[in-house]
DRENRO-768674 format. One record per residue (C-alpha): residue in one letter; x, y, z. Coordinates in steps of 0.05 Angstrom, whole numbers, padded with zeros to 5 digits, always signed. Layout:
aXYZ ...
This chain:
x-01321-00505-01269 x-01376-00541-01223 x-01347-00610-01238 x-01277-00597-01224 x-01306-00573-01150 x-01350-00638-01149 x-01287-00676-01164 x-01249-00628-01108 x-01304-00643-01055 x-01307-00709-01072 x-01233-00734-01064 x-01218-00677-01005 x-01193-00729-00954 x-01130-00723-00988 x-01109-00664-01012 x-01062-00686-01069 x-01111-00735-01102 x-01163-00688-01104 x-01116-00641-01134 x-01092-00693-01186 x-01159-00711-01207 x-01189-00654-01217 x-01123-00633-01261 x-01143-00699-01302 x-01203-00671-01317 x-01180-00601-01331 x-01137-00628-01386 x-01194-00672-01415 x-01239-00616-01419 x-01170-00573-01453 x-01168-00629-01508 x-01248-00630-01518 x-01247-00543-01526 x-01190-00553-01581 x-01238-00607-01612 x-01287-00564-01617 x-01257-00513-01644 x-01266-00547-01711 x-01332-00564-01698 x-01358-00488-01691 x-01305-00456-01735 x-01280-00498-01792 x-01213-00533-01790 x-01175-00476-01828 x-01200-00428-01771 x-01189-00473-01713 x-01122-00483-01728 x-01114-00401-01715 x-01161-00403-01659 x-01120-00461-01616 x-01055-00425-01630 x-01080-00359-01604 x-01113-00391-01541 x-01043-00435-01532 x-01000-00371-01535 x-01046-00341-01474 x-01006-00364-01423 x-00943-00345-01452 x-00962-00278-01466 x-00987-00265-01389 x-00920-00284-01375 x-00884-00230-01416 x-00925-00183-01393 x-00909-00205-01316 x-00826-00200-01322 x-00834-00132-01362 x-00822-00158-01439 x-00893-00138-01463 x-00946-00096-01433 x-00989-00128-01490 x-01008-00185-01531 x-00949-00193-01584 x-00976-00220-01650 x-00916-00238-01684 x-00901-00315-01697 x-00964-00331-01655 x-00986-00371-01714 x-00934-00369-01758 x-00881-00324-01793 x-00940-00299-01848 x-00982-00274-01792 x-00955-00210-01754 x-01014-00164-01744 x-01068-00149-01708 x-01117-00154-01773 x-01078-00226-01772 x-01109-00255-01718 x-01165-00205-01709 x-01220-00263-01722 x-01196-00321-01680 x-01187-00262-01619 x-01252-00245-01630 x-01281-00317-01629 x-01254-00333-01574 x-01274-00275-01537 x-01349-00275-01555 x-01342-00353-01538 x-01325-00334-01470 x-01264-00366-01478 x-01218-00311-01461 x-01229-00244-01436 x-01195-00189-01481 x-01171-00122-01427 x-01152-00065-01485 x-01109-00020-01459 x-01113+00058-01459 x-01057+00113-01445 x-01110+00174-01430 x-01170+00143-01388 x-01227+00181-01391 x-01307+00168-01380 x-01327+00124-01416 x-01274+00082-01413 x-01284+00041-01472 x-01280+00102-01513 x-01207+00110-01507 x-01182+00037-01532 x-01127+00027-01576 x-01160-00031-01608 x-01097-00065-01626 x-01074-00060-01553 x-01099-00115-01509 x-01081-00166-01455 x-01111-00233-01465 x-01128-00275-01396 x-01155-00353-01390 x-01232-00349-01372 x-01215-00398-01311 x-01156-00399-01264 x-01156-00477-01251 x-01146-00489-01327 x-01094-00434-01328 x-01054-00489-01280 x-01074-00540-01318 x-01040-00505-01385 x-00972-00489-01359 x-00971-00555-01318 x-00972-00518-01243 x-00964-00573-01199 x-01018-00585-01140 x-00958-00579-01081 x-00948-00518-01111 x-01010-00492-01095 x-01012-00523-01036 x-00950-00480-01023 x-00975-00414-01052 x-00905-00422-01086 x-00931-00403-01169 x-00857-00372-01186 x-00859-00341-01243 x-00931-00345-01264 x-00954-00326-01194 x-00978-00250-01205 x-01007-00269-01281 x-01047-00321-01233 x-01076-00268-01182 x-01090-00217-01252 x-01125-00276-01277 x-01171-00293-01215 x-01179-00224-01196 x-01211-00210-01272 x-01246-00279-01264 x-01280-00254-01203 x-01299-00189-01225 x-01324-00221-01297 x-01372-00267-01253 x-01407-00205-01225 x-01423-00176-01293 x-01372-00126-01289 x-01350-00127-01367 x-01323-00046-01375 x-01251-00061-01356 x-01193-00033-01387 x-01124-00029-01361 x-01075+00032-01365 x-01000+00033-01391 x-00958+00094-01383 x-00887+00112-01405 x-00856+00068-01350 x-00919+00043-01306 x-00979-00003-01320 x-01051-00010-01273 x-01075-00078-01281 x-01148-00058-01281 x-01198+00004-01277 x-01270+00003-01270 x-01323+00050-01282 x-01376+00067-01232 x-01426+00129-01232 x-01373+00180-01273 x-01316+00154-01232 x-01264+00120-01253 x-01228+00065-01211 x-01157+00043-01220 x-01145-00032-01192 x-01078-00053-01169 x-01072-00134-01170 x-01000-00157-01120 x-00999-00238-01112 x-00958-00228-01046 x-00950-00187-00986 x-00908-00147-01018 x-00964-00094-01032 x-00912-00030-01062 x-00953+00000-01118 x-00911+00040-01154 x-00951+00041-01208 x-01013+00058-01176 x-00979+00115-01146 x-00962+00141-01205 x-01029+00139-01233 x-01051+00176-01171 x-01007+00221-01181 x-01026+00233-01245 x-01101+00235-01250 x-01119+00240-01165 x-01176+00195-01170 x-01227+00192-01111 x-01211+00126-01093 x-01164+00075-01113 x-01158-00002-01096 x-01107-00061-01089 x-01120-00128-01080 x-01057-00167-01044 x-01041-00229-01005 x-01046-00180-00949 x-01112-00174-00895 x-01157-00105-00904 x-01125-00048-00898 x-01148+00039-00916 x-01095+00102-00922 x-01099+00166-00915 x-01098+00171-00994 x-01160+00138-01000 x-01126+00070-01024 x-01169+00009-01007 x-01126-00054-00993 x-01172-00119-01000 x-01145-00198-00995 x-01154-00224-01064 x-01209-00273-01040 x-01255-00198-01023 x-01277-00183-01093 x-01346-00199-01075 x-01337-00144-01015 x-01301-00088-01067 x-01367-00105-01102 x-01405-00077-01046 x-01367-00022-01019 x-01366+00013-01090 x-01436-00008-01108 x-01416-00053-01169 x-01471-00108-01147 
C-alpha cells in the first residue's frame, strides 16, 4: 500500500500518530473495497463477496488455535449456504481480484504441486498485512510491542505469503497430515520445499519434522523471530524480514 507508507513516512516523528493515521486510511480504503464490490459484481453478489472477505480473519484464527486446518463454509453467509459450490464464485472473485490469496491444501505432495489439490480445501489469507490490523482492530502499541496475542502467527503466515506473492511466486500449497500441518511448500526445479512460518523465537517445528520425516526432502526452511541459523538436517532458519534472501539462496528470483 504506497500511501499508507507515505502517510507512515510522513507522520514518523511520532510513532503513534503515524500509526493512527495510516490505520484511518486503512479503514477508508476497507469501506471503499466493500463499495466496490457492488460496482464490479452486482449487489446480489457483493453481498456474498463482503461476507466471505469479512470471515477471512476469523477463519486464520481457527486455523491458528487448532479448530480448522481449513476454510469452514458453513454460516459464512448464512444458514442456506454450507458448501463449497456455495461460495465457490465470490472465492473465486476475490481471488482473481487479488483480493485474497487462496493456499489449497494437499495430503500427498507430489511434483507438480498443483496437481494434488483438494479443491474444496483451502486457507484464505488478506492480500496485505497492514489491512489485516486494520480488520481485527490490532492496536498500533501493539505493534509497537510485537505483542499480536492471538492473531500473532496468522500475522507472520500472512506476511510471509505476502512476501513471497510479491516475487511472483504463485505455486504454493500447504500440507495437512493426520495430526501436523506445513504452512507453505514451494516448488523449484523438481524439488519440493516445505516452509515452516513461527511468529516468535520459539522456532520447535514439530510439524516440519514430521514432514521430514516423512518425505526427507533436500532442504527444508523456517522463517522465525529468530537471526539465521543452518542444521545438520539441512533446515534453513531465516528472520521473517529474509524472504527476499530465501529468494536467492533457492533461486526463486
Amino acid at each position: 500500500m504506497p500511501d499508507s507508507i507515505i502517510i507512515y513516512k510522513d507522520n514518523k516523528k511520532n510513532l503513534i500518530t503515524a500509526f493512527l493515521k495510516v490505520r484511518e486510511y486503512q479503514k477508508q480504503l476497507l469501506i471503499h473495497y466493500a463499495n466496490d464490490f457492488s460496482k464490479y459484481s452486482g449487489a446480489a453478489n457483493s453481498r456474498h463477496i463482503e461476507s466471505v472477505f469479512n470471515s477471512v480473519p476469523a477463519q486464520l484464527t481457527r486455523t491458528q488455535c487448532g479448530k480448522s486446518k481449513k476454510f469452514k463454509f458453513k454460516n459464512v453467509i448464512s444458514n442456506g449456504f454450507r458448501t463449497y459450490e456455495d461460495l465457490a464464485n465470490p472465492i473465486d472473485w476475490l481471488a482473481k481480484t487479488g483480493l485474497i490469496f487462496k493456499i489449497n491444501i494437499v495430503e500427498h505432495p507430489s511434483i507438480p504441486l498443483l496437481s494434488g489439490i483438494i479443491h474444496n480445501s483451502f486457507k484464505l489469507f488478506f492480500f496485505d498485512v497492514g489491512l489485516l490490523g486494520s480488520a481485527v482492530g490490532l492496536e498500533p502499541n501493539e505493534i509497537m510491542l510485537y505483542d499480536y496475542g492471538r492473531y500473532k502467527g496468522y500475522f507472520a503466515e500472512n506476511f510471509i505469503l505476502q512476501e513471497l506473492a510479491s516475487y511472483n511466486c504463485t505455486d504454493i500449497v500447504s500440507w495437512a497430515g493426520r495430526t501436523s500441518e506445513v504452512e507453505f511448500l514451494l516448488q523449484n526445479n523438481g524439488e519440493i520445499i516445505p516452509v515452516e512460518v513461527k511468529a516468535g523465537t520459539n522456532t520447535k517445528a514439530k510439524s516440519l519434522q514430521a514432514y521430514i520425516a516423512k518425505y526427507q526432502p533436500e532442504s527444508s526452511v523456517k522463517f522465525t523471530g529468530k537471526k539465521y541459523g543452518y542444521d545438520k538436517k539441512n533446515t534453513f532458519s531465516f528472520p521473517l524480514y529474509m524472504v527476499s534472501v530465501f529468494m536467492k539462496r533457492y533461486n526463486l528470483l
